[in-house]
C-alpha positions in Angstrom: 239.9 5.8 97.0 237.3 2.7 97.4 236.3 2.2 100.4 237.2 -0.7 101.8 234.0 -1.9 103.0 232.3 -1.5 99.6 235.5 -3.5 98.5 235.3 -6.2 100.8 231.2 -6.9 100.9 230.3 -6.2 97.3 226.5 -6.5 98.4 227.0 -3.0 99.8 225.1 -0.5 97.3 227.0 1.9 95.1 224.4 4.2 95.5 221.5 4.4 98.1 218.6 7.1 98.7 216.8 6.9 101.8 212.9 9.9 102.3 212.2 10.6 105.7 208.8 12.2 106.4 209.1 15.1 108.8 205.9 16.8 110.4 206.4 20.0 107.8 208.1 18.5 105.4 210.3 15.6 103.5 214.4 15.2 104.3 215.3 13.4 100.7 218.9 11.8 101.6 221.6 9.9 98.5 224.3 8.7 99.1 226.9 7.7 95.9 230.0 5.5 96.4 233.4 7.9 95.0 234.7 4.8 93.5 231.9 4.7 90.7 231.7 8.2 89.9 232.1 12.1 91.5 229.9 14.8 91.7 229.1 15.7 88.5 227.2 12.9 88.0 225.4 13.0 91.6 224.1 16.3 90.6 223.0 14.7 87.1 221.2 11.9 89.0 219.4 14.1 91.5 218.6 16.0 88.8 217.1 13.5 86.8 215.3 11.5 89.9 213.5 15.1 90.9 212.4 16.0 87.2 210.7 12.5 86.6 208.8 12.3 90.1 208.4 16.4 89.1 206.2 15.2 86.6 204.8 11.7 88.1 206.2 9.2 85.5 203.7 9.4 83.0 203.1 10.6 79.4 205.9 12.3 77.5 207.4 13.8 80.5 208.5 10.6 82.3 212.1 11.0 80.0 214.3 13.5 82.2 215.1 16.4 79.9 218.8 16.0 81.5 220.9 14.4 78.9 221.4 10.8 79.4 224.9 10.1 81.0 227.2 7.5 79.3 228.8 4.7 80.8 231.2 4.3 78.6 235.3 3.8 80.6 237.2 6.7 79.3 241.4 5.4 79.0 243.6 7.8 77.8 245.3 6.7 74.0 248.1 3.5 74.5 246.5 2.4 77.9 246.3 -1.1 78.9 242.8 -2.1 79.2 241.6 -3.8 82.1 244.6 -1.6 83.7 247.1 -4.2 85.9 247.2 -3.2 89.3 249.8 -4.5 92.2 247.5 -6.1 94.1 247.7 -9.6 94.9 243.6 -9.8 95.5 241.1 -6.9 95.3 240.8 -7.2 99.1 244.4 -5.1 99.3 243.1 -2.0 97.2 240.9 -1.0 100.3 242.8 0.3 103.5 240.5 1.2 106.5 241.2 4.7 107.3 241.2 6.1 110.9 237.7 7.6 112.2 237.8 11.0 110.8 237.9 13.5 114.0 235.0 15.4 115.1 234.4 18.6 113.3 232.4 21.7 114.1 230.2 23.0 110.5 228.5 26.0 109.8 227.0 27.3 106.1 227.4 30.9 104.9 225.4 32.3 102.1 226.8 34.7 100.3 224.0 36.6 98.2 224.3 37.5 94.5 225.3 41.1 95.3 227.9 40.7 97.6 229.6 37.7 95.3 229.4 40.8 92.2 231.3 43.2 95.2 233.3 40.2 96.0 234.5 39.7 92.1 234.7 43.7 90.8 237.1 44.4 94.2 239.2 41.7 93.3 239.4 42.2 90.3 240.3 45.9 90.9 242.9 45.1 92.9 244.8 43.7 89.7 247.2 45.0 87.1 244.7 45.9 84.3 244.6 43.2 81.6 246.7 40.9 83.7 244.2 38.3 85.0 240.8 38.0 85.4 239.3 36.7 88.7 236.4 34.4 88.4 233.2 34.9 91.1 234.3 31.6 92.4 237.9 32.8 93.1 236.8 36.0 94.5 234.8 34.3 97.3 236.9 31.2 97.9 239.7 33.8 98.6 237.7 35.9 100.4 236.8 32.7 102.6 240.8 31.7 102.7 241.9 34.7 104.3 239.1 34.6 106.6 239.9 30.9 107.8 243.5 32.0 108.1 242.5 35.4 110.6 240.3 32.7 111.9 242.8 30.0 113.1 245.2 33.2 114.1 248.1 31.5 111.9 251.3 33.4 112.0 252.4 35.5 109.0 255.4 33.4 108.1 253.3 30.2 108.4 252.8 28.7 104.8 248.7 27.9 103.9 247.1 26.4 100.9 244.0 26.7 99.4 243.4 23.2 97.6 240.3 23.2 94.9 238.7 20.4 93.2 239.0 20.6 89.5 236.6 19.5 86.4 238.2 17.5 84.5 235.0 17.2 81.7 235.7 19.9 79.6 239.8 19.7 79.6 240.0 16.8 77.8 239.2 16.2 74.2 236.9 13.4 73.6 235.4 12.8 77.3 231.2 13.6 77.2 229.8 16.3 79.8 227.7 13.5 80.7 230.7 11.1 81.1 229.7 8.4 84.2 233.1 8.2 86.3 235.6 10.4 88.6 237.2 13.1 85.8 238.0 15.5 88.9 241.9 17.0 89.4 243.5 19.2 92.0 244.6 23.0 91.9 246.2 24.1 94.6 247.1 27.8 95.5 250.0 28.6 98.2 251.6 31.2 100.2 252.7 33.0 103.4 249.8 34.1 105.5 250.7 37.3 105.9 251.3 37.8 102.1 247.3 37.0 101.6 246.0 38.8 104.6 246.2 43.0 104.9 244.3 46.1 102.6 244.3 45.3 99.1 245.5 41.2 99.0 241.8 39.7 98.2 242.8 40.1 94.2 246.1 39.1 94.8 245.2 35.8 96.9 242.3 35.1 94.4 245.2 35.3 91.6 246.9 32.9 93.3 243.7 30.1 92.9 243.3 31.3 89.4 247.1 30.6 88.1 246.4 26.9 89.9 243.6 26.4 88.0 244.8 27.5 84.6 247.5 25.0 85.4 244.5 21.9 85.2 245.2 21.5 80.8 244.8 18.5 78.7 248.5 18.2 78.2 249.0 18.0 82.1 245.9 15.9 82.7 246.8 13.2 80.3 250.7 13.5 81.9 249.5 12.6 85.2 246.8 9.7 83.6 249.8 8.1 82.0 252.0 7.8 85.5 249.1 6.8 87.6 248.4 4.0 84.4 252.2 3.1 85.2 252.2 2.7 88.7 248.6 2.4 90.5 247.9 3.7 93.8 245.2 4.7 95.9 245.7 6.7 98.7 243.6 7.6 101.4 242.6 10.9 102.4 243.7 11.1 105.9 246.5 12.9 105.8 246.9 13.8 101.7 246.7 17.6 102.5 248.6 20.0 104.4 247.8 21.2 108.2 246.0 24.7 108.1 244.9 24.1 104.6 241.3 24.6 103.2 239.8 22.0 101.1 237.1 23.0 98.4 235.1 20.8 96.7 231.4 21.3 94.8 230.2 23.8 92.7 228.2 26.4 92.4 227.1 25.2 88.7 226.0 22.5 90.1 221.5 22.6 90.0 221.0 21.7 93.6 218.2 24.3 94.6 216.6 23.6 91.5 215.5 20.0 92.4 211.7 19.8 92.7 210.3 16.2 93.6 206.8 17.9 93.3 206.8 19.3 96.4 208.4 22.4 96.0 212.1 23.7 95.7 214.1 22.4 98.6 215.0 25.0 101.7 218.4 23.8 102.3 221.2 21.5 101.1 223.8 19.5 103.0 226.8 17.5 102.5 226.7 13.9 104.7 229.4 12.7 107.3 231.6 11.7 104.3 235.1 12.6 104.0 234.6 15.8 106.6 237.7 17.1 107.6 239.3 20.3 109.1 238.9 23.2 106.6 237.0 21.0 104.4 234.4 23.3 102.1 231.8 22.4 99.8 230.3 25.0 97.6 226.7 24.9 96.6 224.9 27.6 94.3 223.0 29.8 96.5 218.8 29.7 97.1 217.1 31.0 94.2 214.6 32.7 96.3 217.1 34.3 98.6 219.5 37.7 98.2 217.8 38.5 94.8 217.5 35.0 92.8 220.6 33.0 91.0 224.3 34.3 91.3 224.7 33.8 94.8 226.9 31.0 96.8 226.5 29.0 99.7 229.5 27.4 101.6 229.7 24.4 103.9 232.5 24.9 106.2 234.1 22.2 108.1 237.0 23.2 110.9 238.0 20.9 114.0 238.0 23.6 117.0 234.9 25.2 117.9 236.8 28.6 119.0 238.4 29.0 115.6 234.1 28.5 113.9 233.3 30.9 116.2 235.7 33.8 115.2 235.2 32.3 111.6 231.0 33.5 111.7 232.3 36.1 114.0 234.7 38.2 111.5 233.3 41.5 110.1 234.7 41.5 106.8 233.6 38.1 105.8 230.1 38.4 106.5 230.3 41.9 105.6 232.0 41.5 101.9 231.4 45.2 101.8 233.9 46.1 104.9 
C-alpha cells in the first residue's frame, strides 16, 4: 500500500541510499518506496548502481550492461486511464498502520548441494510424470514444515504457506525491465499434520507448486480488471492468516553479485520494513560459499524467541540430509 507518510509529505524520497564506513569495511544501505515499484526493479537498480561505480564512471563502461528499465504505466486493455479512485483527497489513500511487533530473525544458508538433495527427494516422493518440484519449492517446503514443528501447531490446525509471485513474464506485452509493482500471490494450504511425517516434503512442495501454476495471464488480468473497478489498498497488518509463512524475494535475484569496487559483498539483509511473524525473504546464496551458485539463503522472521530457537535447533532442517 503507500505509505502514508510518503503520501502526506511528498518531500519524502521515493528512494534513498545511505554508505556507512565501518573499520573493515563499508555497510551500503537503499531503501525503495513499494508504492513506485517492487523488487525486481530494486535488484535492477542495485545492480546497475554497483556495475557503474564497478568501473568508476568513465570511458565505455560508465553505461550499466543491465538493460535500461522502462517507465512506461502498464493498464490492462479497456482501462480508464488516470484510474478514478474513491477518495475524496489523496490524504485518505494512506492509513497509518499499527507498529509492527517485535520480531526475533535469523538467516539459514542452504548450500547448493543440499538445495539438489532438497529438490531430487522431493521430487521422488511424487507420482512419476505428475509434477515437477522446482528447487525453490523443495526448500520453501522444507522450511514450512520446519516452522510448523517449530511453533508445535496441532495436526488439525490449518497453515498456509503464502509466496510472492512474478508477474513479468505472465503477462503478454509487459517488459522484464518494466518500472512498477507486477507481483501476485500463491498461496498453498493444509492441515499440519498432512505436511509433516516420512515422505510429505514432495507432497507439501506440490501443494506451493499447484498455487503457483494457478498465477496465469487469464487470472492476472481477471483480478487487474476488479481491482480497476473498485480500488482499494489495504494494509498489511493483518492480510494473512495466524501461523502462516510469508515468502517474498528470490533467489534469481543478483544480490551477491554486486561489486561497488570493493569486492563482492559478505552478507545481505532485508531492513525493518514490513517484518512480521513468519515473514521470509529469499536471497540467492554466497557465491563463494557451499561450492559457488545454486545455493539459497533465507531471512526468517517469527515473533517468539522459543519457537527461533527450536526453528535453528531442528535436525532435519539444518540437516536436509536427515
Amino acid at each position: 500500500m503507500v505509505c502514508a507518510d510518503a503520501v502526506v509529505d511528498p518531500s519524502l524520497p521515493i528512494l534513498a541510499a545511505q554508505v556507512t564506513e565501518l573499520a573493515d569495511g563499508l555497510f551500503i544501505a537503499m531503501s525503495l518506496n513499494h508504492a513506485a515499484t517492487d523488487g525486481t526493479t530494486f535488484w535492477d537498480l542495485l545492480n546497475a548502481w554497483s556495475e557503474i561505480s564497478r568501473h568508476g564512471g568513465s570511458g565505455n563502461r560508465d553505461i550499466p550492461t543491465v538493460p535500461p528499465p522502462k517507465a512506461k504505466r502498464w493498464f490492462i486493455e479497456g482501462c480508464t486511464v488516470p484510474v478514478p479512485l474513491p477518495f475524496a483527497k489523496v490524504e485518505d489513500i494512506g492509513r497509518r498502520s499499527e507498529s509492527p511487533p517485535a520480531v526475533h530473525e535469523c538467516s539459514i544458508h542452504f548450500t547448493p548441494e543440499s538445495v539438489k538433495k532438497l529438490k531430487a527427494k522431493a521430487n521422488a516422493e511424487m507420482a512419476a510424470g505428475t509434477t515437477t518440484i522446482s528447487s525453490l519449492q523443495a526448500v520453501l517446503a522444507h522450511l514450512w514444515r520446519a516452522t510448523c514443528r517449530a511453533r508445535e501447531l496441532a495436526p488439525n490446525q490449518e497453515t498456509t504457506c503464502l509466496l510472492a509471485v512474478g508477474c513479468r513474464t505472465r503477462l503478454k506485452g509487459m517488459p522484464p525491465v518494466y518500472v512498477g509493482n507486477a507481483v501476485s500471490s500463491a498461496a498453498g494450504k493444509a492441515a499440519v499434520g498432512e505436511i509433516l511425517g516420512d515422505d510429505r516434503l514432495g507432497w507439501a512442495a506440490s501443494l506451493l507448486n499447484r498455487a503457483v501454476a494457478t498465477v496465469d495471464e487469464a487470472g492476472l488480468r481477471e483480478k487487474l480488471a476488479a481491482w480497476h473497478g473498485n480500488p482499494s489498498f489495504k494494509p498489511l497488518a493483518g492480510r494473512f492468516p495466524p501461523e502462516a509463512v510469508v515468502v517474498t524475494g528470490s533467489p534469481r535475484f543478483d544480490v551477491y553479485g554486486n561489486d561497488f569496487g570493493w569486492g563482492r559483498p559478505v552478507a545481505v539483509r532485508s531492513g525493518g520494513g514490513n517484518k512480521m511473524d513468519g515473514y521470509v525473504t529469499v536471497y540467492e546464496g554466497r557465491h563463494d560459499v557451499g561450492g559457488g551458485r545454486g545455493g539459497m539463503e533465507l531471512q526468517v522472521c517469527l515473533a517468539r524467541p522459543d519457537v527461533l530457537a527450536r526453528l535453528v535447533a531442528d535436525e532435519e532442517l539444518m540437516n536436509p540430509s536427515v
